[in-house]
PABA-984704 format. One record per residue (C-alpha): residue number from 1; z, y, x; residue in three letters. Coordinates in steps of 0.001 Angstrom, whole numbers, padded with zeros to 6 digits. Layout:
N
{num NUM | c3 Z | c2 Y | c1 X | residu Ala}
...
This chain:
358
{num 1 | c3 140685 | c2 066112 | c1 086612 | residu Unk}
{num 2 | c3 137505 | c2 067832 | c1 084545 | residu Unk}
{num 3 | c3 136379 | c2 065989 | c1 080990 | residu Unk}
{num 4 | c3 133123 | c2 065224 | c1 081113 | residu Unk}
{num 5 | c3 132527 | c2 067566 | c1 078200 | residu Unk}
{num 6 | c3 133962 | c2 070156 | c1 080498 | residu Unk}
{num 7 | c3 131652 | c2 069321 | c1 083361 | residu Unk}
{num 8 | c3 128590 | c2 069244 | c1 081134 | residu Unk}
{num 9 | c3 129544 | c2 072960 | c1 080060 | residu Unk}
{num 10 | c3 130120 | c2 074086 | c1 083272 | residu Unk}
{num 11 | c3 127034 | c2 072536 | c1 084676 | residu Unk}
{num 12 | c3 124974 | c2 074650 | c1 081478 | residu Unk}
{num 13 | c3 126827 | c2 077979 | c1 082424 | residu Unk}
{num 14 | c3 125330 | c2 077583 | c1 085866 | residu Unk}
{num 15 | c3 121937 | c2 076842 | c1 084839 | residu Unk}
{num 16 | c3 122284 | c2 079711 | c1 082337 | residu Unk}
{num 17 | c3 123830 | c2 082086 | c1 084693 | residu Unk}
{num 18 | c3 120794 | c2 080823 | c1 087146 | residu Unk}
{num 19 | c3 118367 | c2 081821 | c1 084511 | residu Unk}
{num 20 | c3 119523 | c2 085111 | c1 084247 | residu Unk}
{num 21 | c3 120065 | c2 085831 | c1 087770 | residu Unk}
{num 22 | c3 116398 | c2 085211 | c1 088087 | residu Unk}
{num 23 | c3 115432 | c2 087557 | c1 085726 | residu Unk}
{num 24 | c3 117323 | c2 090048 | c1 087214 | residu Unk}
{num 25 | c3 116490 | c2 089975 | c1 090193 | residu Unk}
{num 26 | c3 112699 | c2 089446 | c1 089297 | residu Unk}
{num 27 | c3 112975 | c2 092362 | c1 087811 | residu Unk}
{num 28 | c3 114491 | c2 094227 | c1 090395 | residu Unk}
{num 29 | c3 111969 | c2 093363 | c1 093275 | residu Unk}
{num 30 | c3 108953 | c2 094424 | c1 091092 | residu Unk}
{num 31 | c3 110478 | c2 097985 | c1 090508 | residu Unk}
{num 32 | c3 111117 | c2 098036 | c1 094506 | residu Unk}
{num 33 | c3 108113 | c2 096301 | c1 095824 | residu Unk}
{num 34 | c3 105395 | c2 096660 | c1 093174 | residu Unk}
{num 35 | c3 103688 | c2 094728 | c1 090759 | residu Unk}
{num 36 | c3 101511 | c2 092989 | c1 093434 | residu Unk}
{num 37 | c3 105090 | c2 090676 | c1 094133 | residu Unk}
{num 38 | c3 104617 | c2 088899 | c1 090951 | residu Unk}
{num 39 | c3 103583 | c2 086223 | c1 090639 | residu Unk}
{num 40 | c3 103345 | c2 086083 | c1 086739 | residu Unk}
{num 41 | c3 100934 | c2 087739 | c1 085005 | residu Unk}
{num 42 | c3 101419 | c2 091545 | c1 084245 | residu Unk}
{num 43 | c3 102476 | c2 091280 | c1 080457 | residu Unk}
{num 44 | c3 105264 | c2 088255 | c1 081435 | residu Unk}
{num 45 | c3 106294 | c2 091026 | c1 084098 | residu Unk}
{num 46 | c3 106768 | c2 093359 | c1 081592 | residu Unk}
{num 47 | c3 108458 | c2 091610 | c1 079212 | residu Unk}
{num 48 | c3 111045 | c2 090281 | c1 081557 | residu Unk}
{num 49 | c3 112071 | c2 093626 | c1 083078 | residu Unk}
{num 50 | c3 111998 | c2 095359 | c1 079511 | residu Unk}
{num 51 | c3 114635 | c2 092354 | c1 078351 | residu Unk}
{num 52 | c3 116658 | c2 092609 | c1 081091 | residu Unk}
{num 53 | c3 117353 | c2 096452 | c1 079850 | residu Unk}
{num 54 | c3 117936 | c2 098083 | c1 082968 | residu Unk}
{num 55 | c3 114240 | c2 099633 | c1 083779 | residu Unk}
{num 56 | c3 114490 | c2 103127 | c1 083466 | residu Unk}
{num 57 | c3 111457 | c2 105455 | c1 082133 | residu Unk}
{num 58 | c3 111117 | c2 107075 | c1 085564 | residu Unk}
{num 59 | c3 110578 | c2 103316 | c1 086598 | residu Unk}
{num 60 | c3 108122 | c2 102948 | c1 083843 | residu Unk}
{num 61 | c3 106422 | c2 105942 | c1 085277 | residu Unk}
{num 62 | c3 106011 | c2 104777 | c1 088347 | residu Unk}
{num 63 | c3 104303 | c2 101729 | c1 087095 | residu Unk}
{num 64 | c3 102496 | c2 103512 | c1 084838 | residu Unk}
{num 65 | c3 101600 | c2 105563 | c1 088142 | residu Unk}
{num 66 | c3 100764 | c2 102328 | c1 090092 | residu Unk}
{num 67 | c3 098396 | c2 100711 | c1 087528 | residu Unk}
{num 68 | c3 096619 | c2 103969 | c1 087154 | residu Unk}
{num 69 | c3 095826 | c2 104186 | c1 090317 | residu Unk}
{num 70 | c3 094854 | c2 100386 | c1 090721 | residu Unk}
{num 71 | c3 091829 | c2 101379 | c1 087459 | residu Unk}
{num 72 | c3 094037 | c2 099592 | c1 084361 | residu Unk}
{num 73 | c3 094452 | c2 102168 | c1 082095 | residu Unk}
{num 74 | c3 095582 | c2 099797 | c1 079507 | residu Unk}
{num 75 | c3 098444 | c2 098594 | c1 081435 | residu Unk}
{num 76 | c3 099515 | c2 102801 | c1 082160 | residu Unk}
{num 77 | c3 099535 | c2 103346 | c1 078658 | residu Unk}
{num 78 | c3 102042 | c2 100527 | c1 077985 | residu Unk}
{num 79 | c3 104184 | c2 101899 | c1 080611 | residu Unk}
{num 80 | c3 103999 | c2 105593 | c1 079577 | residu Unk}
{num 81 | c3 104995 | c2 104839 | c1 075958 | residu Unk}
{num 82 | c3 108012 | c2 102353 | c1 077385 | residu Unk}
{num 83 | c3 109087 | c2 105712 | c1 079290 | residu Unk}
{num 84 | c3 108460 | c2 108043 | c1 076012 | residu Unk}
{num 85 | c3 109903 | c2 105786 | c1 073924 | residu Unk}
{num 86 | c3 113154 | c2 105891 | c1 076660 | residu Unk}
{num 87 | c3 113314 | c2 109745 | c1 077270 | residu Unk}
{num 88 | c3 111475 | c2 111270 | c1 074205 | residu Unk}
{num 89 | c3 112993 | c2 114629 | c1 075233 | residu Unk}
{num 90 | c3 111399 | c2 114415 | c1 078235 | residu Unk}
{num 91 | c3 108740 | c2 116986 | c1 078771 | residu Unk}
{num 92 | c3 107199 | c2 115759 | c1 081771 | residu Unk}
{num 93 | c3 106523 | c2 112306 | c1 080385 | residu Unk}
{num 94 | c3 105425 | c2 113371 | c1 077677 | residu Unk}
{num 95 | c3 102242 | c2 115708 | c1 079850 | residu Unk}
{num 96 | c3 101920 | c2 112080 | c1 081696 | residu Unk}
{num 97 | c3 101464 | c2 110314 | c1 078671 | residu Unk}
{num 98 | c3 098927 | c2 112619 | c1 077501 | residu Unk}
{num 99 | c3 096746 | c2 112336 | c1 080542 | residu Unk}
{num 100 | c3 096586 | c2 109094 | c1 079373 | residu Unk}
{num 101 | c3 095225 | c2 109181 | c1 076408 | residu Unk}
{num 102 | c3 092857 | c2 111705 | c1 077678 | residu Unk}
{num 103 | c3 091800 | c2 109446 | c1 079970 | residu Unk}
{num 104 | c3 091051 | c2 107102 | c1 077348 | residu Unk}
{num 105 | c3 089293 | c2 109627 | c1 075068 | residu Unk}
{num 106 | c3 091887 | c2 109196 | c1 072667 | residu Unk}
{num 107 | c3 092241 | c2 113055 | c1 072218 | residu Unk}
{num 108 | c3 094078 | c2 113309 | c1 068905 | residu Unk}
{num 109 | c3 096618 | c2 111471 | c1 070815 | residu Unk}
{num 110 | c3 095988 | c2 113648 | c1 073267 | residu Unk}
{num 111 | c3 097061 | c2 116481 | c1 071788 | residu Unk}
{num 112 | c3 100013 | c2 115171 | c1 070152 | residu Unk}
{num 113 | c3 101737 | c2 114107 | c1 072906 | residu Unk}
{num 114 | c3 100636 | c2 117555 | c1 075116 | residu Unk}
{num 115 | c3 102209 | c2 120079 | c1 072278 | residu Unk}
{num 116 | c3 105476 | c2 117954 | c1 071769 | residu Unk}
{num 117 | c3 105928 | c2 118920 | c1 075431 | residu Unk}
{num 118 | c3 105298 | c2 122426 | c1 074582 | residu Unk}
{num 119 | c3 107630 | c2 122004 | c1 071589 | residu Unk}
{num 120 | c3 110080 | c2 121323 | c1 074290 | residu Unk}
{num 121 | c3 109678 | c2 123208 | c1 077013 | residu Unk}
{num 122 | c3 107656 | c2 126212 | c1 076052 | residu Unk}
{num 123 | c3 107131 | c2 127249 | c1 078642 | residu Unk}
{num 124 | c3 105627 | c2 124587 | c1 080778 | residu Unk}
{num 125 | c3 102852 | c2 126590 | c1 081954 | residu Unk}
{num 126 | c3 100917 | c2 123310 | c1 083238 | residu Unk}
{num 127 | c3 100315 | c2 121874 | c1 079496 | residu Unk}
{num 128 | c3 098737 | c2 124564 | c1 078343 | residu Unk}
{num 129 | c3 096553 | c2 124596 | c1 081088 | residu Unk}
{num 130 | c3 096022 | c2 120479 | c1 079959 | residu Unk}
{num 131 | c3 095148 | c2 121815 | c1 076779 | residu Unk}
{num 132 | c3 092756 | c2 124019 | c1 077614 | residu Unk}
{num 133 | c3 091138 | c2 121463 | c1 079407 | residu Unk}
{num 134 | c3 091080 | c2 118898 | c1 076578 | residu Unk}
{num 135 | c3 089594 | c2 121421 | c1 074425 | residu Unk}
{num 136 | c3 087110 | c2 122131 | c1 076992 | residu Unk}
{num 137 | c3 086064 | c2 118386 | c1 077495 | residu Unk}
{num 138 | c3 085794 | c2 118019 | c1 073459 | residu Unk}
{num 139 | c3 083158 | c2 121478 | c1 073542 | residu Unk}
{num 140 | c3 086002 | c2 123508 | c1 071457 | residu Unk}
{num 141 | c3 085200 | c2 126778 | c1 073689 | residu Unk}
{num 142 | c3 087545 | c2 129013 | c1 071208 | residu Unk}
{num 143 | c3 090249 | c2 126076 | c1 071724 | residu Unk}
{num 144 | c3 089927 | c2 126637 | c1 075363 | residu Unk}
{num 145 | c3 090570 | c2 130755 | c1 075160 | residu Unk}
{num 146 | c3 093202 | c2 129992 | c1 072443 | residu Unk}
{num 147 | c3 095203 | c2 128075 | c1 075294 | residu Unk}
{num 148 | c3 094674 | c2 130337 | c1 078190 | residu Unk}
{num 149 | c3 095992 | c2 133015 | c1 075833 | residu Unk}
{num 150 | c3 098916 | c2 131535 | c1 074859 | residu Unk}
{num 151 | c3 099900 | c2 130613 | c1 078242 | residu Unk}
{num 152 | c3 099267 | c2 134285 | c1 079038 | residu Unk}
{num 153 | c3 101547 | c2 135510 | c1 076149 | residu Unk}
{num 154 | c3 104162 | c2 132689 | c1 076686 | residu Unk}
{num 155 | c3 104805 | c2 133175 | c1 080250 | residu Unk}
{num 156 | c3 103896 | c2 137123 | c1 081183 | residu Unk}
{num 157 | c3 104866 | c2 137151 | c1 084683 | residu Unk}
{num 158 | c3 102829 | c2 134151 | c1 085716 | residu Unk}
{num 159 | c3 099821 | c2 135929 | c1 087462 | residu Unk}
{num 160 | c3 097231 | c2 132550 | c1 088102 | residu Unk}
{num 161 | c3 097058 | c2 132683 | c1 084126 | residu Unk}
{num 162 | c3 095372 | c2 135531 | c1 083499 | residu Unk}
{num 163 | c3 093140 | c2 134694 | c1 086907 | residu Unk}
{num 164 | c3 092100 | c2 131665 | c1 084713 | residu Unk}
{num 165 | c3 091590 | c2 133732 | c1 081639 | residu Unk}
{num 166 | c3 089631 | c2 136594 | c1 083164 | residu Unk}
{num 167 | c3 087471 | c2 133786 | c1 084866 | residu Unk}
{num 168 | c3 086421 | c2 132062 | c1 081343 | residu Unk}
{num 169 | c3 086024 | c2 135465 | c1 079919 | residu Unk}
{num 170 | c3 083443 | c2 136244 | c1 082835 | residu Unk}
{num 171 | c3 081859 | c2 132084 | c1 082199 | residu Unk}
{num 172 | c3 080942 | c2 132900 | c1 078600 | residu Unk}
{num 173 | c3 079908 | c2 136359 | c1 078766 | residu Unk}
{num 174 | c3 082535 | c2 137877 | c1 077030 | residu Unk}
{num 175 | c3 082530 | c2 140918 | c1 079054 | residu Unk}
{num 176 | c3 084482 | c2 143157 | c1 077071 | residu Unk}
{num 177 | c3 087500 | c2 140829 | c1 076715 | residu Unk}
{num 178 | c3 087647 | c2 140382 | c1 080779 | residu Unk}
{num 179 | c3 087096 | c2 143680 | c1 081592 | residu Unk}
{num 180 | c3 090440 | c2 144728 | c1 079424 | residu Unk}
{num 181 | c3 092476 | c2 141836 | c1 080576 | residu Unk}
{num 182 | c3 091768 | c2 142699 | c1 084234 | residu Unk}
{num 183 | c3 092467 | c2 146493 | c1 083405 | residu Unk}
{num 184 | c3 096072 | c2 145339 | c1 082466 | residu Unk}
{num 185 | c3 096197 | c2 143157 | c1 085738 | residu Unk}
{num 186 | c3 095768 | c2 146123 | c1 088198 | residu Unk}
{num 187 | c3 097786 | c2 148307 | c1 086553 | residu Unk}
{num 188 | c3 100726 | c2 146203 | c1 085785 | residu Unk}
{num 189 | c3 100136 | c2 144432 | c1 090165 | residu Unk}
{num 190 | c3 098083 | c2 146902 | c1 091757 | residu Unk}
{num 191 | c3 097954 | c2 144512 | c1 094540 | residu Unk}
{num 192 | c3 095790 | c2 142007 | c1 092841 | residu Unk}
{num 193 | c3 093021 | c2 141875 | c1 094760 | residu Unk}
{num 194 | c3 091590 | c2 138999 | c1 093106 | residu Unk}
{num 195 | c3 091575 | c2 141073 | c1 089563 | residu Unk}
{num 196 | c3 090048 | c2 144327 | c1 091739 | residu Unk}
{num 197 | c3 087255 | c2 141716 | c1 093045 | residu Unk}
{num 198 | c3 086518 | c2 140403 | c1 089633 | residu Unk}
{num 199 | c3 085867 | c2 143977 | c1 088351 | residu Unk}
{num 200 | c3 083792 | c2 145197 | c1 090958 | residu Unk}
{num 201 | c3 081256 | c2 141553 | c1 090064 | residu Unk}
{num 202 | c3 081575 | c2 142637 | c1 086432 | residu Unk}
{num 203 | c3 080577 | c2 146362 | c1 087121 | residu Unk}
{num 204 | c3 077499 | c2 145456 | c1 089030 | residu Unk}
{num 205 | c3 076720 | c2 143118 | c1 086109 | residu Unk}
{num 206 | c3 076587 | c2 146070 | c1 083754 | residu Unk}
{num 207 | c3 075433 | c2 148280 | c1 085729 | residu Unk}
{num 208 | c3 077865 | c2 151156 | c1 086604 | residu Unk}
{num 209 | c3 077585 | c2 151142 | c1 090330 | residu Unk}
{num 210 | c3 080007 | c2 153464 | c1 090644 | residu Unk}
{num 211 | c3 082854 | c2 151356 | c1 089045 | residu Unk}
{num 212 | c3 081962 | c2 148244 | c1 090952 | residu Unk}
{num 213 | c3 081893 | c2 150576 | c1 094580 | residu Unk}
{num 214 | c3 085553 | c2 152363 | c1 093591 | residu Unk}
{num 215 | c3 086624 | c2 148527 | c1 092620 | residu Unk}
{num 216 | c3 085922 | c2 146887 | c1 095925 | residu Unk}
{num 217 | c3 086639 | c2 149356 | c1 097717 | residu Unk}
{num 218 | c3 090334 | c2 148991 | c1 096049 | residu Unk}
{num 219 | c3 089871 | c2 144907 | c1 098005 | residu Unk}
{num 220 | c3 088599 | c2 146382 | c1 101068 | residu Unk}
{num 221 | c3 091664 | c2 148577 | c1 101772 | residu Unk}
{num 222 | c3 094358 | c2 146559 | c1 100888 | residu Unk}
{num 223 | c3 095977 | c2 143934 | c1 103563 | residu Unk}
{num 224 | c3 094967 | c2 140783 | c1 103132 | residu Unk}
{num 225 | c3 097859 | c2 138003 | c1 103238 | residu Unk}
{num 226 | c3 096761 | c2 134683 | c1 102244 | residu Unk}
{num 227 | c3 093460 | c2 132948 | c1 102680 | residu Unk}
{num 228 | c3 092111 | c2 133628 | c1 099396 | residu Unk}
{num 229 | c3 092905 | c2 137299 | c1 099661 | residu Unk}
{num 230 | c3 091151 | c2 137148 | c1 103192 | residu Unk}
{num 231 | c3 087793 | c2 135534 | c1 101914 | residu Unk}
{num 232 | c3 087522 | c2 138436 | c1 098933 | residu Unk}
{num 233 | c3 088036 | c2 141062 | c1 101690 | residu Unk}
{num 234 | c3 085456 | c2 139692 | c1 103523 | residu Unk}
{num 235 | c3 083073 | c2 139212 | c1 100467 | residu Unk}
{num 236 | c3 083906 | c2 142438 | c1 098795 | residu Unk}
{num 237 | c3 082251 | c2 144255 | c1 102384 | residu Unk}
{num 238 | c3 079273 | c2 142455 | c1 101567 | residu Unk}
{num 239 | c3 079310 | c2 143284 | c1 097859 | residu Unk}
{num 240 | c3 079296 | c2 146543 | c1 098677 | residu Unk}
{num 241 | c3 076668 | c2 146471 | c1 101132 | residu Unk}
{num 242 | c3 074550 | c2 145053 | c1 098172 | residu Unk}
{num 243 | c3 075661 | c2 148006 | c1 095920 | residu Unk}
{num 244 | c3 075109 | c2 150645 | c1 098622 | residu Unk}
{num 245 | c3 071564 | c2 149131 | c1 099211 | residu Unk}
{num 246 | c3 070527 | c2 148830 | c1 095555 | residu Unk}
{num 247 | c3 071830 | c2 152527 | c1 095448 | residu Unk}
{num 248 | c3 069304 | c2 153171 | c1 098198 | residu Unk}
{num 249 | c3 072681 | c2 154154 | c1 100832 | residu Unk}
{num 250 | c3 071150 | c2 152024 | c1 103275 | residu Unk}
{num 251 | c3 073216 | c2 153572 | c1 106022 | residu Unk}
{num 252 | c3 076396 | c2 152534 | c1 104638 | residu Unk}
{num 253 | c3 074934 | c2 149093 | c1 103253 | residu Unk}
{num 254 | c3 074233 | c2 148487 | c1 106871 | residu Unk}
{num 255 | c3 077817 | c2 149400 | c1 107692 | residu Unk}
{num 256 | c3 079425 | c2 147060 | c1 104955 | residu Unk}
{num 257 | c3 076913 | c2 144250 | c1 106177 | residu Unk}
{num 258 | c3 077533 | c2 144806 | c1 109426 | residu Unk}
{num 259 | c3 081585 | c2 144873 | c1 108871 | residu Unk}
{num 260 | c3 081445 | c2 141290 | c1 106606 | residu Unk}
{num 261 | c3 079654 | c2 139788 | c1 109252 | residu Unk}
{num 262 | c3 082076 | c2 141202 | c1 112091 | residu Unk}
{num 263 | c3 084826 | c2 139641 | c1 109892 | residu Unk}
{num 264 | c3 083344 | c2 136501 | c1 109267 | residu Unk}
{num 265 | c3 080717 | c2 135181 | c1 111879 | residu Unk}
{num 266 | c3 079257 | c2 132509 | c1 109475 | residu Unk}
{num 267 | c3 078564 | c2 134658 | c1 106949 | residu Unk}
{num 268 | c3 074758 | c2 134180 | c1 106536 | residu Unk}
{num 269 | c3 073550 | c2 135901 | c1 103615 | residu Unk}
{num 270 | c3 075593 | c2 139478 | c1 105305 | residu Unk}
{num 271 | c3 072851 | c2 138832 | c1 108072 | residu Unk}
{num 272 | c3 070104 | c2 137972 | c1 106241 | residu Unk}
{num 273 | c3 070812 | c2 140946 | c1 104211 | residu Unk}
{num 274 | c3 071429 | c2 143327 | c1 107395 | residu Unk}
{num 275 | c3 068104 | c2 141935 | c1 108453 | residu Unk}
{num 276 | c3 066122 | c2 143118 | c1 105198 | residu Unk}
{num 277 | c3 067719 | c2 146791 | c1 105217 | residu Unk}
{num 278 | c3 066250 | c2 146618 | c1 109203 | residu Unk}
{num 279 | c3 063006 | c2 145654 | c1 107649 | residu Unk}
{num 280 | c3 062637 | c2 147552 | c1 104717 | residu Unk}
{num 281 | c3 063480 | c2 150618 | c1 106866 | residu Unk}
{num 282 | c3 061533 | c2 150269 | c1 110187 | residu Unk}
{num 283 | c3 064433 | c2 150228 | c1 112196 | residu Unk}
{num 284 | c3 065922 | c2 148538 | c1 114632 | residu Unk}
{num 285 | c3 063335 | c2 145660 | c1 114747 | residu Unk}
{num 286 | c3 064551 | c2 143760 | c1 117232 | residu Unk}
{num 287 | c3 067951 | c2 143271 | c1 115943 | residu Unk}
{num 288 | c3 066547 | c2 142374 | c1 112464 | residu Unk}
{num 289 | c3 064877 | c2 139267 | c1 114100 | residu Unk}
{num 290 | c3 068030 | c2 138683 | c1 115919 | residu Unk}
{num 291 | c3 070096 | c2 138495 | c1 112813 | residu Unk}
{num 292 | c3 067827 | c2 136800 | c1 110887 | residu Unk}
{num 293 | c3 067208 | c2 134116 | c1 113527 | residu Unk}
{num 294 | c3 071067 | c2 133859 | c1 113245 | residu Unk}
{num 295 | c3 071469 | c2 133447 | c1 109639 | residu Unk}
{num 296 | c3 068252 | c2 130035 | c1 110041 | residu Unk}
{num 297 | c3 070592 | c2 129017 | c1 111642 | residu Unk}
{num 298 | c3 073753 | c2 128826 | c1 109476 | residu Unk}
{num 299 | c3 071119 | c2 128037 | c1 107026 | residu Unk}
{num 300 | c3 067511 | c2 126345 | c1 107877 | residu Unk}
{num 301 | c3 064625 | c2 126627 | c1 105589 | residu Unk}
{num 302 | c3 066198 | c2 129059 | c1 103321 | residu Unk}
{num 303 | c3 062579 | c2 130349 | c1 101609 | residu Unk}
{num 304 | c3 064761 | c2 133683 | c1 100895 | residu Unk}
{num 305 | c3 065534 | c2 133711 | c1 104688 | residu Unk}
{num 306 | c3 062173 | c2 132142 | c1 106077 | residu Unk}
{num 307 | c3 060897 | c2 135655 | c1 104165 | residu Unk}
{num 308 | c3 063100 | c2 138034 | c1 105968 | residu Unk}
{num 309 | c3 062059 | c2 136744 | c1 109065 | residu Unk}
{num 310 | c3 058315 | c2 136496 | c1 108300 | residu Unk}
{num 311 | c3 058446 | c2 140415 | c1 107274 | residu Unk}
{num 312 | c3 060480 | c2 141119 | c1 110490 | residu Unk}
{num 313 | c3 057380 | c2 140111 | c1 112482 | residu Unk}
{num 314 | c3 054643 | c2 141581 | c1 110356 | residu Unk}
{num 315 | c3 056406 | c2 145056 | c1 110861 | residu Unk}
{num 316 | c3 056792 | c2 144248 | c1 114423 | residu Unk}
{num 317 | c3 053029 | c2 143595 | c1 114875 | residu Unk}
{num 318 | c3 052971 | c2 139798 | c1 115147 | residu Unk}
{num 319 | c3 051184 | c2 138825 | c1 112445 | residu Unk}
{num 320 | c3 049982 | c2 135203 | c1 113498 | residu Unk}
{num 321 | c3 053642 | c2 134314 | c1 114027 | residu Unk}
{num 322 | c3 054614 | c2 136219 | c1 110313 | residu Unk}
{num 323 | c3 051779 | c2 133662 | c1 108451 | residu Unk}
{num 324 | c3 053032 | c2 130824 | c1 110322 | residu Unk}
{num 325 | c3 056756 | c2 131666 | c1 108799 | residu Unk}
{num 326 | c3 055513 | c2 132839 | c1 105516 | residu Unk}
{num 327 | c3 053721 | c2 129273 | c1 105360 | residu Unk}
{num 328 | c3 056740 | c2 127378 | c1 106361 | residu Unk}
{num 329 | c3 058698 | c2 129453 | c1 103250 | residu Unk}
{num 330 | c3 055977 | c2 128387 | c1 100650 | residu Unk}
{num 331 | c3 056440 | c2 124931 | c1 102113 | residu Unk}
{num 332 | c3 060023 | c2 124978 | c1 100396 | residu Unk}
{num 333 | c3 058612 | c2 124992 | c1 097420 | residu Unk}
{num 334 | c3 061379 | c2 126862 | c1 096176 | residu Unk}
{num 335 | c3 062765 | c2 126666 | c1 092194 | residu Unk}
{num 336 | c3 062651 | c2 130364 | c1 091210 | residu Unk}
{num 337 | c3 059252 | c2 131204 | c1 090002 | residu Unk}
{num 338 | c3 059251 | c2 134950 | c1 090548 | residu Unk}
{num 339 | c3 060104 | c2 133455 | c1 094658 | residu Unk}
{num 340 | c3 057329 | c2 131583 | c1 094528 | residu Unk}
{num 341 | c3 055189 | c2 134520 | c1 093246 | residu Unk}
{num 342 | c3 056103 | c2 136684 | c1 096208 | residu Unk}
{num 343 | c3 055698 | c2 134566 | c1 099089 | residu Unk}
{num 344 | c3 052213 | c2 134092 | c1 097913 | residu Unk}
{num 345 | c3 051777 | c2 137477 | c1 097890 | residu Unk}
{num 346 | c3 053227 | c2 137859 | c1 100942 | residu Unk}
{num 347 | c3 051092 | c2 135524 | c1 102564 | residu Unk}
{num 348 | c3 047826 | c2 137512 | c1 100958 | residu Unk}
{num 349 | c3 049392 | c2 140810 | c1 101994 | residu Unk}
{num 350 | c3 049902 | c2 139388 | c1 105908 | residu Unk}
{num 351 | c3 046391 | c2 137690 | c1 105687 | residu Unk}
{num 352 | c3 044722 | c2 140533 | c1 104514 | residu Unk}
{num 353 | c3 045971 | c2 142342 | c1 107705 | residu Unk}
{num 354 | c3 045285 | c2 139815 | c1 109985 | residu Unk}
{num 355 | c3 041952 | c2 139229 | c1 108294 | residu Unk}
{num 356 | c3 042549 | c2 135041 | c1 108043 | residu Unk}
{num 357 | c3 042028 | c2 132811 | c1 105336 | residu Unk}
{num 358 | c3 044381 | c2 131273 | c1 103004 | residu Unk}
């Protein structure tokens, strides 16, 4: 038979072994279920599963993951350093814990945490890309093209970098820069059509025609294969109908506007475009009205559009219904001043031939 002493000791072991089984287990539903099963409040949660010394940092991450998503940022960032402070060879935590503190505005932080990733896995292509976007939120542009640099210089072969390069290049005017970087593109894949397109935009913005024609015409006759490469074919036909026209080739814009909007239905401004060569030239009336009828549609009350149509008419002899359009333009009240200017002079130019009143 059991002393008394012994059946006091056993009866603590139990309790003891009750306590801890409860921990346990606690601690184990949360990481399965979620933080909404406790019923204690989130830092007594914590504490318990931290002591019991089995959470792992991915299971700290996906807390961290969970409060983030439920708006407590406070409560992430206690999770994300747990799982640092388990794995801090961990690259991937490391970028997790940095959104963060970016999140928090605690940039220094930030940027710590973001280039100890780098530190160990220099190539992770994704933090540099964080970093340029932290620099970006702080205003430090030259931080920004430092970044997208290095990424371009750390990992050679990965083409979206130098698509986000050329593309912040192009956003602050540094013309010169993207115009070399995309030179390297096409020669080194001359099946980027994305690096083609941006050249042939950058040529029109400086004026040589001719380099911005033999540039999309490089998108135009290459296959398209994804989406993205489909939607620059299609754009780079209208692009060129714009060059052709501004080059006074109105039979070919016509053909490149015509083309974009066989390839793409809803492409409005191709019409509206088609419709102004129709106009300007004196030709084919009746399917100027038709296209820019079409393009209302896709778009009502465009004031550029509105115009097209109004001039359509005048030229066609219906000048009653070309001031009632005109009016409905100037009714926009569109933003651009030099718009405004000439659909008021429109107006006085139809008027004047139709010998009405403003």
């Amino acid at each position: 038979m059991a002393s008394k002493k012994t059946v006091r000791q056993e009866k603590v072991k139990k309790v003891e072994r009750q306590k801890t089984k409860g921990k346990c287990e606690g601690r184990t539903i949360l990481g399965w279920q979620g933080w909404g099963f406790c019923r204690l409040p989130f830092a007594v949660c914590l504490l318990v599963l931290v002591g019991c010394g089995q959470y792992t940092a991915y299971d700290h991450l996906d807390q961290a993951l969970l409060a983030q998503a439920q708006g407590d940022i406070e409560t992430a960032l206690v999770q994300m350093q747990a799982a640092v402070e388990i794995q801090p060879q961990d690259a991937y935590l490391l970028r997790q814990l940095g959104w963060m503190y970016q999140q928090r505005k605690e940039y220094d932080a930030a940027f710590v945490a973001f280039q100890t990733a780098l530190k160990l896995e220099p190539a992770y292509v994704a933090v540099y890309q964080d970093l340029a976007m932290l620099s970006e939120e702080q205003g430090d542009i030259e931080g920004v093209i430092g970044w997208l640099e290095s990424v371009v210089a750390a990992v050679p072969d990965y083409k979206a970098s130098y698509r986000d390069l050329a593309a912040f290049y192009l956003r602050q005017e540094r013309f010169q820069d993207a115009r070399s970087l995309l030179d390297g593109v096409v020669v080194r894949w001359p099946e980027a059509t994305w690096a083609y397109f941006r050249l042939g935009g950058l040529y029109v913005h400086l004026d040589l025609p001719a380099q911005a024609i033999e540039s999309f015409r490089k998108v135009v006759v290459l296959e398209p294969v994804t989406d993205i490469e489909y939607a620059l074919f299609v754009e780079a036909h209208s692009a060129l109908g714009n060059v052709y026209y501004d080059q006074k080739n109105y039979d070919l814009a016509i053909e490149f506007f015509g083309k974009a909007i066989e390839l793409n239905p809803a492409d409005h401004s191709s019409m509206n475009n088609l419709a102004w060569v129709y106009a300007t030239q004196r030709t084919l009336v009746e399917d100027g009205i038709h296209f820019s009828r079409r393009s209302l549609q896709l778009r009502p009350n465009s004031p550029t559009y509105l115009d097209t149509l109004a001039e359509l008419y005048f030229i066609s002899g219906d000048v009653e219904q070309a001031i009632q359009i005109i009016r409905q333009a100037i009714a926009q009240d569109p933003d651009q001043p030099e718009l405004r200017a000439h659909l008021r002079r429109q107006l006085a130019r139809f008027l004047a031939r139709g010998q009405g009143r403003v």
